[in-house]
N, CA, C and O atoms as a MOPAC input file, in Angstrom:
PM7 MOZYME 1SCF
protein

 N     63.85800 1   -68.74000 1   -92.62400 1
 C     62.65200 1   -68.50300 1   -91.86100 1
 C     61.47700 1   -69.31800 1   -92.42900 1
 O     60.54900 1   -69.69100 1   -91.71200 1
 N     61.55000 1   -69.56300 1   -93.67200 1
 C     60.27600 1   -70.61100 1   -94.25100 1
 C     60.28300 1   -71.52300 1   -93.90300 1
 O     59.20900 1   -72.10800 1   -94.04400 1
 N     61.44800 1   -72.34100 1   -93.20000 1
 C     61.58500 1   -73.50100 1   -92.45400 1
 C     61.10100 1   -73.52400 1   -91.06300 1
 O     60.78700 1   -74.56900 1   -90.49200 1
 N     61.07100 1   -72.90000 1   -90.77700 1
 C     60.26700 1   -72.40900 1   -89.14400 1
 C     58.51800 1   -72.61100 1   -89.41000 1
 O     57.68800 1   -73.30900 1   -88.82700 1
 N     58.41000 1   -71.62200 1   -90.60800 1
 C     57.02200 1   -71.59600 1   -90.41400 1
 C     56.32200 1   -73.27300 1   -91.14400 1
 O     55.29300 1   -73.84000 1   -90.77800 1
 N     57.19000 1   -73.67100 1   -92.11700 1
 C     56.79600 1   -74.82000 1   -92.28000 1
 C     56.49100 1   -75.72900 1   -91.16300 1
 O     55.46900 1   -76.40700 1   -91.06100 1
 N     57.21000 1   -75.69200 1   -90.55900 1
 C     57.42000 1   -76.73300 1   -88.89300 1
 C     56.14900 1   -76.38500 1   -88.06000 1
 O     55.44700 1   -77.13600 1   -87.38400 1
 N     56.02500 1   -74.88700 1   -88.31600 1
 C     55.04900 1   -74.75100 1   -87.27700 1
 C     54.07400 1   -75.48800 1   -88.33300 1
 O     53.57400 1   -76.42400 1   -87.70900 1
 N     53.58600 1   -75.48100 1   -89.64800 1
 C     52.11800 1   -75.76400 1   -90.06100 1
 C     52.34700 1   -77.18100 1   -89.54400 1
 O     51.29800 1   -77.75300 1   -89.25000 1
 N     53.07900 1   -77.64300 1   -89.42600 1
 C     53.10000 1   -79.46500 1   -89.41500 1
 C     52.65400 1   -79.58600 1   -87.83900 1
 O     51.67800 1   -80.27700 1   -87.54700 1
 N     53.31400 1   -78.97500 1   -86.95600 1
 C     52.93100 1   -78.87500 1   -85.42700 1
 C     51.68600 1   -78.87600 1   -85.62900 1
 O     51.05500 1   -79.82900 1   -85.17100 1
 N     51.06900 1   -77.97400 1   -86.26000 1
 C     49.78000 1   -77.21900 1   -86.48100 1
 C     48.39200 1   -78.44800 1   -86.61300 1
 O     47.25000 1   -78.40800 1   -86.15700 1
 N     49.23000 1   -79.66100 1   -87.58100 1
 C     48.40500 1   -80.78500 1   -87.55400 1
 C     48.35700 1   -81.74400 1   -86.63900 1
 O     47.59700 1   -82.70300 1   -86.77500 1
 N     49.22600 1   -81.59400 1   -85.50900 1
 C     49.06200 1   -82.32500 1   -84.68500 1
 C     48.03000 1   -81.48500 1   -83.74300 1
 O     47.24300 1   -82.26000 1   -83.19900 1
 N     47.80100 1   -80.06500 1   -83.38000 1
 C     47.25300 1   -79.70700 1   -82.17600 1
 C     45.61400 1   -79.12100 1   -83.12600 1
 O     45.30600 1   -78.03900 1   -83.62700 1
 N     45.04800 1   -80.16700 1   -83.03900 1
 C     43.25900 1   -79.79100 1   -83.52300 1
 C     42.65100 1   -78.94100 1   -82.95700 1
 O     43.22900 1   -78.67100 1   -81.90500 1
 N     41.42800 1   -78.13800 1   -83.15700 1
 C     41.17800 1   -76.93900 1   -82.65800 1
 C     39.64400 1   -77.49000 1   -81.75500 1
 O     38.81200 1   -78.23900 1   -82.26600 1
 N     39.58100 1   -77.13600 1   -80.88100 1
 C     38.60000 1   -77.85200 1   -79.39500 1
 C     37.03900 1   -77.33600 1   -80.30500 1
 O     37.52600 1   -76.23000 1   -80.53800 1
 N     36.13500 1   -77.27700 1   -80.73400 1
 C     35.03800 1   -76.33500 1   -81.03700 1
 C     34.07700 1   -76.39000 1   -79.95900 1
 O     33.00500 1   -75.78600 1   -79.98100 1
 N     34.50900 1   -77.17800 1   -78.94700 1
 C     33.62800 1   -76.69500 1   -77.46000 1
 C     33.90700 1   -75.85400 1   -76.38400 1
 O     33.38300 1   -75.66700 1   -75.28600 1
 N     35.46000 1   -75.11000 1   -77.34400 1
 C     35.82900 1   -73.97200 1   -76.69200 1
 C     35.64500 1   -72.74400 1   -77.42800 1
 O     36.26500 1   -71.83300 1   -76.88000 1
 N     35.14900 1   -72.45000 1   -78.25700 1
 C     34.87900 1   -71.69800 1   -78.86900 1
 C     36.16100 1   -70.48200 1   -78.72600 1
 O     37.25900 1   -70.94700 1   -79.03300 1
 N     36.17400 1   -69.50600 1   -78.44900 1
 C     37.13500 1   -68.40900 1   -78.27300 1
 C     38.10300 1   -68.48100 1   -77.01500 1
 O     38.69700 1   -67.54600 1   -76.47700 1
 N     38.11100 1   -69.96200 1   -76.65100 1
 C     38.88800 1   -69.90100 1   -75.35900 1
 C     40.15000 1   -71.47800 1   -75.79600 1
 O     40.71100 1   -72.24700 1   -75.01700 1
 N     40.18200 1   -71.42800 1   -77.07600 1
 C     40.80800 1   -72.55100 1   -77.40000 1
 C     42.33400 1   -72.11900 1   -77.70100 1
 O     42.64900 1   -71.22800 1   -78.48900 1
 N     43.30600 1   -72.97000 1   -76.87300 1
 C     44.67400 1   -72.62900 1   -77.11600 1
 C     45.14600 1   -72.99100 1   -78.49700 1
 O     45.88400 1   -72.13400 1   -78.98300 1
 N     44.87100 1   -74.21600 1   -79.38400 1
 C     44.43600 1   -74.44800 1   -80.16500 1
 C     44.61300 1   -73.26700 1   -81.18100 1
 O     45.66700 1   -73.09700 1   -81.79400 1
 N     43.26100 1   -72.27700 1   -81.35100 1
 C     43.19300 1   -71.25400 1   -82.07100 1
 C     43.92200 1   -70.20100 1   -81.69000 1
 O     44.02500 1   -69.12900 1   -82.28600 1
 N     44.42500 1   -70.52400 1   -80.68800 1
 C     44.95000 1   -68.52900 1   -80.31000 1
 C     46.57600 1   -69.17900 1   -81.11900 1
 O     47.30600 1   -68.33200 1   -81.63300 1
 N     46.95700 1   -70.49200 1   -81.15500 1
 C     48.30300 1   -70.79400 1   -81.59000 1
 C     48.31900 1   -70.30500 1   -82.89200 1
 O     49.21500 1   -69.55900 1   -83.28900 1
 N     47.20800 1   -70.74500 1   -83.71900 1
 C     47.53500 1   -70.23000 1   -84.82000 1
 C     47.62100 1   -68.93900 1   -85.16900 1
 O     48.60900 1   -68.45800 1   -85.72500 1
 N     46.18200 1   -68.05700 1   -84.74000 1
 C     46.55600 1   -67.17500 1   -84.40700 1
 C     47.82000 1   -66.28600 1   -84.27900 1
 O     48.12700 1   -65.51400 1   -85.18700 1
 N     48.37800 1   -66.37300 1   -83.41000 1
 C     49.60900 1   -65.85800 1   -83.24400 1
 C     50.69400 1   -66.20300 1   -84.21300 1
 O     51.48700 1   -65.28600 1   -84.42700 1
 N     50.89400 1   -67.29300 1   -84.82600 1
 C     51.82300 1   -67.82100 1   -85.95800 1
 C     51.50400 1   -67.06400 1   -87.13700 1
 O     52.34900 1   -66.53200 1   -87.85700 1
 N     50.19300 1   -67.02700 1   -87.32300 1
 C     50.09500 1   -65.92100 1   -88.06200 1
 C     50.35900 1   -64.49900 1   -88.38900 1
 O     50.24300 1   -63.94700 1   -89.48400 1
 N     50.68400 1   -64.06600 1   -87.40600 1
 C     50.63600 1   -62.86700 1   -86.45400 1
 C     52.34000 1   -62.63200 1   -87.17400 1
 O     52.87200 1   -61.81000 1   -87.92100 1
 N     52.71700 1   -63.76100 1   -86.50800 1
 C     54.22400 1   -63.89100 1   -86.45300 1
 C     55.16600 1   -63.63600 1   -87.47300 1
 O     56.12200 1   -62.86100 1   -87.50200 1
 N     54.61600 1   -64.61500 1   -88.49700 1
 C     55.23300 1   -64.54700 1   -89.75400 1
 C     54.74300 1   -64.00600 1   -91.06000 1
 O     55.08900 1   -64.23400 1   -92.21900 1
 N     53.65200 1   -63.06200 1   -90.42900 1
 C     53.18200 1   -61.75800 1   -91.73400 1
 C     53.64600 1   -60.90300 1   -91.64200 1
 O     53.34800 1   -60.05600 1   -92.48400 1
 N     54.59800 1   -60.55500 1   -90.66600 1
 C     55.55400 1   -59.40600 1   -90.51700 1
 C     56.44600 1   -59.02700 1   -91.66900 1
 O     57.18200 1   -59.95400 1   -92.00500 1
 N     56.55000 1   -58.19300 1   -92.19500 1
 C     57.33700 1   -57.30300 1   -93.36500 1
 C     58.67500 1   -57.53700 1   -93.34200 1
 O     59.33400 1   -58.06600 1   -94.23700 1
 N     59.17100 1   -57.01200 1   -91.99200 1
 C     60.83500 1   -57.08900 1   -91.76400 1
 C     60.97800 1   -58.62400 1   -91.71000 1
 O     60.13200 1   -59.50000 1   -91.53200 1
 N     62.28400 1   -58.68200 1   -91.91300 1
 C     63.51400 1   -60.33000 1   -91.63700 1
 C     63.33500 1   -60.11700 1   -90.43300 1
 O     63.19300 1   -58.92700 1   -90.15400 1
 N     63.28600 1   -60.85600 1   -89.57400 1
 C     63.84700 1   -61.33600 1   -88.19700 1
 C     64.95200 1   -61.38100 1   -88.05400 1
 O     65.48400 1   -61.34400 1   -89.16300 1
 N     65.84600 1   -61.46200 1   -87.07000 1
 C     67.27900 1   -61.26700 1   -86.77300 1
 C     67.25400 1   -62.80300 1   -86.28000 1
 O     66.30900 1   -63.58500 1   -86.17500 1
 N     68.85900 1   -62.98100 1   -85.97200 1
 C     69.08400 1   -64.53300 1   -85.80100 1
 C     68.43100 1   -65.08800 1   -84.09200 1
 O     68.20100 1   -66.23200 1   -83.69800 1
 N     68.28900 1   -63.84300 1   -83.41800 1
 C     67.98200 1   -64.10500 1   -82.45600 1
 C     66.26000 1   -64.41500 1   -82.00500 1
 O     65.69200 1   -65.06100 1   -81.12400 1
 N     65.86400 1   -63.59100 1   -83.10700 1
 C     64.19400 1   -63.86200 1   -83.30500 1
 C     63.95000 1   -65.74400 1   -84.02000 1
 O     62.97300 1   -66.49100 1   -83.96000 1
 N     64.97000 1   -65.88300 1   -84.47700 1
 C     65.08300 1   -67.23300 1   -85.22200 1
 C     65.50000 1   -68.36000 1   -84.28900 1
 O     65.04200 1   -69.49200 1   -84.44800 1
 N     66.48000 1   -68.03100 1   -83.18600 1
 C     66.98900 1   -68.93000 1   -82.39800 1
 C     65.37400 1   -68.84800 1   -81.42800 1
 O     65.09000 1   -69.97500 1   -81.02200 1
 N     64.66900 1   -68.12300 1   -81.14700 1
 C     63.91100 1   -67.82900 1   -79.95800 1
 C     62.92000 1   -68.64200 1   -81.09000 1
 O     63.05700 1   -69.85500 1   -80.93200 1
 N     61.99900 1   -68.32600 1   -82.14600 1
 C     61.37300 1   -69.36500 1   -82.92400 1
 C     61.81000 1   -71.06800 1   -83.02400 1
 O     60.87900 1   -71.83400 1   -83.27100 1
 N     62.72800 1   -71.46200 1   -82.90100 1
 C     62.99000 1   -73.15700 1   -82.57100 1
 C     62.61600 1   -73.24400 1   -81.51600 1
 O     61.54400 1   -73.82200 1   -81.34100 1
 N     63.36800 1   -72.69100 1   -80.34700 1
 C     62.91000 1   -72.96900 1   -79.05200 1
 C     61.23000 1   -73.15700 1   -78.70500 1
 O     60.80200 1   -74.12900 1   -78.08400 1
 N     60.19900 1   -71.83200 1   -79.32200 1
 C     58.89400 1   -72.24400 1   -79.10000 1
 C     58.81900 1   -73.23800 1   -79.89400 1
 O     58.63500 1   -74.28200 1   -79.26900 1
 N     58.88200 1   -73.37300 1   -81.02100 1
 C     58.68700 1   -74.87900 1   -81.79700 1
 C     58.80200 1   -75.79100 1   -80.99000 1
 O     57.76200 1   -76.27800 1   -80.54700 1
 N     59.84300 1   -76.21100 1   -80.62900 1
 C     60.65100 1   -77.65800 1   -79.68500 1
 C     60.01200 1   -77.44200 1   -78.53700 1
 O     59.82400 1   -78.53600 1   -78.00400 1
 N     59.61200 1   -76.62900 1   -77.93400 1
 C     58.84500 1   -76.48500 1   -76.57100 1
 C     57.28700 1   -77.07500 1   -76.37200 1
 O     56.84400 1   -77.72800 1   -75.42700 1
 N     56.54900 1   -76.57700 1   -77.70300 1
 C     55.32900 1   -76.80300 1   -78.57600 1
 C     54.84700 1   -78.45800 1   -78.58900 1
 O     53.87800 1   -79.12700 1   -78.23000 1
 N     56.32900 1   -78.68200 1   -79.32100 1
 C     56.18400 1   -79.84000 1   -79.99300 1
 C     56.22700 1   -81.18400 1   -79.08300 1
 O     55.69700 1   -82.21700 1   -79.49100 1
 N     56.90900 1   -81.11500 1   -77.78600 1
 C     57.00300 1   -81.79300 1   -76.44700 1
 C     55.99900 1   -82.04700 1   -76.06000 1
 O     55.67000 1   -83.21000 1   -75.82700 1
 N     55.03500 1   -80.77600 1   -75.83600 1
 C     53.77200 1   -81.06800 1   -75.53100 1
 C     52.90900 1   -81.64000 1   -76.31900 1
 O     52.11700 1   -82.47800 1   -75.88700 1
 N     52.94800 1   -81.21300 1   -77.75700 1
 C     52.22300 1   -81.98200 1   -78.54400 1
 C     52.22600 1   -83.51200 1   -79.01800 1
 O     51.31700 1   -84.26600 1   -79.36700 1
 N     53.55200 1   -83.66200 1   -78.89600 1
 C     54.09100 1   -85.38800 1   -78.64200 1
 C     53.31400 1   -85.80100 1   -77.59700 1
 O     52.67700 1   -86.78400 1   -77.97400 1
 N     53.00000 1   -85.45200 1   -76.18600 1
 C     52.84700 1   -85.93500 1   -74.65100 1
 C     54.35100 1   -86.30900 1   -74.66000 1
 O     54.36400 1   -87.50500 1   -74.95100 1
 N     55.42100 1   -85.95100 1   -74.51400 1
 C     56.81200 1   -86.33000 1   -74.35100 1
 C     56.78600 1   -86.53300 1   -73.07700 1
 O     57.11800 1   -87.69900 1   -72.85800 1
 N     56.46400 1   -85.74700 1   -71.76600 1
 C     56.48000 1   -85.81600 1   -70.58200 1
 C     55.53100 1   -86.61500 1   -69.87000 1
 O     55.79800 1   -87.18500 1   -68.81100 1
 N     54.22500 1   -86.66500 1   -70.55200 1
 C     53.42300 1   -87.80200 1   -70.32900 1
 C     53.87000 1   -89.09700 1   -69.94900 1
 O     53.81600 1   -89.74700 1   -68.90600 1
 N     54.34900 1   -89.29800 1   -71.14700 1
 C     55.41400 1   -90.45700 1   -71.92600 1
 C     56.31200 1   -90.59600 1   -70.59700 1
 O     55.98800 1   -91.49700 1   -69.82300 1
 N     57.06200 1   -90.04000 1   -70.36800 1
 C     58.08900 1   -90.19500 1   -69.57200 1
 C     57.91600 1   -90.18800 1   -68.15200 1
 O     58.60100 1   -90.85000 1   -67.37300 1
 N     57.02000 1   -89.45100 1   -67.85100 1
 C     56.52800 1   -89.41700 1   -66.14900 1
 C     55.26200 1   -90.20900 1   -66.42100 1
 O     54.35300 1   -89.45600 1   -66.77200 1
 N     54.97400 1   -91.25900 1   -66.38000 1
 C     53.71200 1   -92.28400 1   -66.56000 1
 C     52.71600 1   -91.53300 1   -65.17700 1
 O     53.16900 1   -91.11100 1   -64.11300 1
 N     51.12800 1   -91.55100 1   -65.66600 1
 C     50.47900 1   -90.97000 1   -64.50300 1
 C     49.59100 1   -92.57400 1   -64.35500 1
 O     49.14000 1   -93.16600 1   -65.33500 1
 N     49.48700 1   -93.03800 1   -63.02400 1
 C     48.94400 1   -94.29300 1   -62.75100 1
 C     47.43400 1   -93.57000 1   -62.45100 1
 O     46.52200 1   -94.10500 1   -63.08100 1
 N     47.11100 1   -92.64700 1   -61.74500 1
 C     45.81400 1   -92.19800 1   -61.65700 1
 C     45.04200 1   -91.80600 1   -62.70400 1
 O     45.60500 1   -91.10000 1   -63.54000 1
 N     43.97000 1   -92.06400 1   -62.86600 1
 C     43.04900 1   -91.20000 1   -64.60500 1
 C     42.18600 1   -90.13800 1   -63.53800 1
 O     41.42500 1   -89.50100 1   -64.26700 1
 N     42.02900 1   -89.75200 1   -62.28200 1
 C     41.56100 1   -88.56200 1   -61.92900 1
 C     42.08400 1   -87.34100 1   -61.98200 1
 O     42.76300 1   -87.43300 1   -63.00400 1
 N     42.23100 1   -86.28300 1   -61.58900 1
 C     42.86900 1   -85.01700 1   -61.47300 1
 C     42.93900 1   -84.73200 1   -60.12800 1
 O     42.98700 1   -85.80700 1   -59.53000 1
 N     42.96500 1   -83.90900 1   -59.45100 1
 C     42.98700 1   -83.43600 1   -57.93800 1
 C     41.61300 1   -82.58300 1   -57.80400 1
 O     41.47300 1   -81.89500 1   -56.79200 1
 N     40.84300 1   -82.60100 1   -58.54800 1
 C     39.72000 1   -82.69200 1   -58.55700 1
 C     39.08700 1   -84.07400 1   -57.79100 1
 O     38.62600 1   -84.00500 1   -56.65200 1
 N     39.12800 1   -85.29300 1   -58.54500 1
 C     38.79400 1   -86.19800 1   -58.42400 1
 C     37.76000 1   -86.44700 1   -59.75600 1
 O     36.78700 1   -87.20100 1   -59.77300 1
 N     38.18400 1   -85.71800 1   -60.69900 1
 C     37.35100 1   -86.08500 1   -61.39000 1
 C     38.01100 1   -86.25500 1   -62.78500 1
 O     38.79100 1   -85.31600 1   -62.94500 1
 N     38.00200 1   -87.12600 1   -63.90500 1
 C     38.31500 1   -87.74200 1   -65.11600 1
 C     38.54300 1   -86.62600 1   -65.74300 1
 O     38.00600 1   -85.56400 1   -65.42600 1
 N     39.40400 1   -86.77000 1   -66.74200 1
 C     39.80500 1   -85.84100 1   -67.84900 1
 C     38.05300 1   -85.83200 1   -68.75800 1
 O     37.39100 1   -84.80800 1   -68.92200 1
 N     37.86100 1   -86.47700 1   -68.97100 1
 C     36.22900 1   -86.66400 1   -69.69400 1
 C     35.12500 1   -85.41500 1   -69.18400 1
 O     34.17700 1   -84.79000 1   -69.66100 1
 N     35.97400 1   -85.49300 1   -67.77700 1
 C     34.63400 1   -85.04500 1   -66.92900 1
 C     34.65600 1   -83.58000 1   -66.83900 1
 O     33.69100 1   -82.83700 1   -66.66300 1
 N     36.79800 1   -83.04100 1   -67.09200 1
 C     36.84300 1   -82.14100 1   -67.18200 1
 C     36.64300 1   -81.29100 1   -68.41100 1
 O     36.42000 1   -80.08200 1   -68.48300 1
 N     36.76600 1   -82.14800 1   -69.31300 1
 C     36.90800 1   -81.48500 1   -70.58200 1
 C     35.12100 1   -80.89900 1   -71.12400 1
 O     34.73400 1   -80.02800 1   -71.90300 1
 N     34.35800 1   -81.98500 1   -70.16600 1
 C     32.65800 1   -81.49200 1   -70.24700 1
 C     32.61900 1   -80.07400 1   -69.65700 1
 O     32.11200 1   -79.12400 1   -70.25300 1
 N     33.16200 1   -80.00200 1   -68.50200 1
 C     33.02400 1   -78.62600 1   -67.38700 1
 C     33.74300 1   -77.39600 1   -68.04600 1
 O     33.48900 1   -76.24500 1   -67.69200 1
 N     34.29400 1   -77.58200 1   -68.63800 1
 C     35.28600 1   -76.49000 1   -69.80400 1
 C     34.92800 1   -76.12700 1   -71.07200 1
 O     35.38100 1   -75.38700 1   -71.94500 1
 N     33.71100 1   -77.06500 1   -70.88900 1
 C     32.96200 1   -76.60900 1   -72.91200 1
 C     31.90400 1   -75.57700 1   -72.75600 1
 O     31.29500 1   -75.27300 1   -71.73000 1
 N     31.79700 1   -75.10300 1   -73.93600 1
 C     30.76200 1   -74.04200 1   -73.66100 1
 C     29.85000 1   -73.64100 1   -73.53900 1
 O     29.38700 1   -72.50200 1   -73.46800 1
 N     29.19400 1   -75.41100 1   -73.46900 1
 C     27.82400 1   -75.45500 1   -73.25300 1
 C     27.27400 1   -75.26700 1   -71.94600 1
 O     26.13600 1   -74.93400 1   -71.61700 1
 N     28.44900 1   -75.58200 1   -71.14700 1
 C     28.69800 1   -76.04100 1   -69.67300 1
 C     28.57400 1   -74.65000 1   -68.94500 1
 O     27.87900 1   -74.39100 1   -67.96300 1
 N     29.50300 1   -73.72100 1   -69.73400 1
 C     29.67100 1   -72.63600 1   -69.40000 1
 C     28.11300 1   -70.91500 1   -68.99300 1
 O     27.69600 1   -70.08000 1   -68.19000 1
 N     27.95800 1   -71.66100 1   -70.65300 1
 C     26.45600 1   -70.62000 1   -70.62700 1
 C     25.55700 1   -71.52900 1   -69.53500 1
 O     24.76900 1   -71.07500 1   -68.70500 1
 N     25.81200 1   -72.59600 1   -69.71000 1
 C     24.80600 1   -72.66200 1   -68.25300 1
 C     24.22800 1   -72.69400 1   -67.32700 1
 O     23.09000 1   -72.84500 1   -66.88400 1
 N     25.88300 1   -72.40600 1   -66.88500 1
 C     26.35700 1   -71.73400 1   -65.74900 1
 C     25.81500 1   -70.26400 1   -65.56300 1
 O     25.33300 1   -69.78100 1   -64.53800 1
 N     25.98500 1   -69.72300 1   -66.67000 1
 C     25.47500 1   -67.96200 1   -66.97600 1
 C     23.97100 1   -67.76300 1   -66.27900 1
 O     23.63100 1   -66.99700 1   -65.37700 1
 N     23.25300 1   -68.67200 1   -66.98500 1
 C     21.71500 1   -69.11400 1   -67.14500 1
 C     21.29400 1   -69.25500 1   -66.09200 1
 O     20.29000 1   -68.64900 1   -65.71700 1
 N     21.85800 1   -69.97400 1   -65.44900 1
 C     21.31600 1   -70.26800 1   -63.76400 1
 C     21.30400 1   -69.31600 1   -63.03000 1
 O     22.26500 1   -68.63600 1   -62.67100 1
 N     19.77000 1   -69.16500 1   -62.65500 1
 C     19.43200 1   -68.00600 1   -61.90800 1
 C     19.59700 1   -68.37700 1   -60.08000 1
 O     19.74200 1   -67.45300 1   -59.28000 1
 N     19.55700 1   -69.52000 1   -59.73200 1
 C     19.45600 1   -69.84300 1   -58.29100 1
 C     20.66900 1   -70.54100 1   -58.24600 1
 O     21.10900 1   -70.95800 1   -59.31800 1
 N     21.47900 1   -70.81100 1   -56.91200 1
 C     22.70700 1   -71.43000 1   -56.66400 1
 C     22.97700 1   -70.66800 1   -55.47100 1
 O     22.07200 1   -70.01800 1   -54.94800 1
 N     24.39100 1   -70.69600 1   -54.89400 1
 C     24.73600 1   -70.70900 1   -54.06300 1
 C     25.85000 1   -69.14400 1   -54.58800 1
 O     25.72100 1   -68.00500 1   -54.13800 1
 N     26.58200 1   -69.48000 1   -55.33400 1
 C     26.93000 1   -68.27300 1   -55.92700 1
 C     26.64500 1   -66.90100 1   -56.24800 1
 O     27.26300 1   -65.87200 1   -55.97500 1
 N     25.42700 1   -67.13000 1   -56.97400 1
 C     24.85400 1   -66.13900 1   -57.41500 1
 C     24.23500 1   -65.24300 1   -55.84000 1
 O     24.39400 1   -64.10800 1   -55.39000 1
 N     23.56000 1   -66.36000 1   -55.43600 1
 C     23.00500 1   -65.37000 1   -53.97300 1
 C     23.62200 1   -64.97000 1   -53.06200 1
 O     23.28700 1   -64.41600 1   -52.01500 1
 N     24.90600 1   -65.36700 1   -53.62500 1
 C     25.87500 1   -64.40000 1   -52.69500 1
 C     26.16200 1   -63.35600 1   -53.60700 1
 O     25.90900 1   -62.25800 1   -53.11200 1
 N     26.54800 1   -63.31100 1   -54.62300 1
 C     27.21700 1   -62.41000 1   -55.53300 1
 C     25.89500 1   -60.69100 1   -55.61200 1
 O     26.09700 1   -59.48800 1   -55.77700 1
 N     24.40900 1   -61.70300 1   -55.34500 1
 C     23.42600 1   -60.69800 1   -55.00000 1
 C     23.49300 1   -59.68700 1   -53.89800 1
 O     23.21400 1   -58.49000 1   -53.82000 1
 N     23.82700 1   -60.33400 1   -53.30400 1
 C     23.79500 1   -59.99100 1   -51.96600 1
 C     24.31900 1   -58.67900 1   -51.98400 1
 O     23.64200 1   -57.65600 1   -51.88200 1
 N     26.21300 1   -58.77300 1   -52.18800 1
 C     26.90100 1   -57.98100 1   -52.21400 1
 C     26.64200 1   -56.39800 1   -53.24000 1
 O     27.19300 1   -55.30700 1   -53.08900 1
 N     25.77100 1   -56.75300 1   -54.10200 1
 C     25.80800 1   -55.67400 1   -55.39000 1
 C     24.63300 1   -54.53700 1   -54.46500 1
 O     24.26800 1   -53.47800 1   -54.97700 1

């Protein structure tokens, strides 16, 4: 089992933690949970061990871009139409509270409406 968790710390250096996501970063909840995982008291059974590679190797695909890699994307928009750049701004948390903040919009005066 120390070989598992070793693997995961090494995964661990490939997936950096976002700090413009503050508490919404997959990032942190990974470790998180690895932690979680392997402070447990009891041994794991072989089947808790076979099911630990699998998230590893599953993890680690993504963390490569393996599928990236392999399915080439010719577009840099999203179905948005808008850039990974552009999304990764709209997802930070600066973006977010200021969204909060905004007292006028189109949203909100509906969301008034209804209360």
């Amino acid at each position: 089992m120390a070989r598992i968790y070793r693997s995961y710390l090494e995964l661990l250096k490939k997936w950096p933690v976002d700090a413009t996501k503050k508490d919404r970063d997959f990032a942190q909840y990974l470790r998180e949970r690895i932690k979680r995982t392997f402070r447990t008291p009891e041994l794991p059974g072989d089947e808790d061990e076979a099911e630990c590679w699998k998230t590893y190797e599953a993890l680690n695909r993504i963390a490569d871009n393996q599928h990236l890699v392999k399915y080439k994307r010719y577009n840099t928009s999203s179905a948005t139409g808008l850039t990974a750049e552009q999304c990764r701004s709209i997802l930070s948390e600066e973006f977010i509270k200021l969204l909060d903040t905004k007292e006028s919009g189109f949203f909100n005066s509906v969301w008034r409406k209804k209360e």
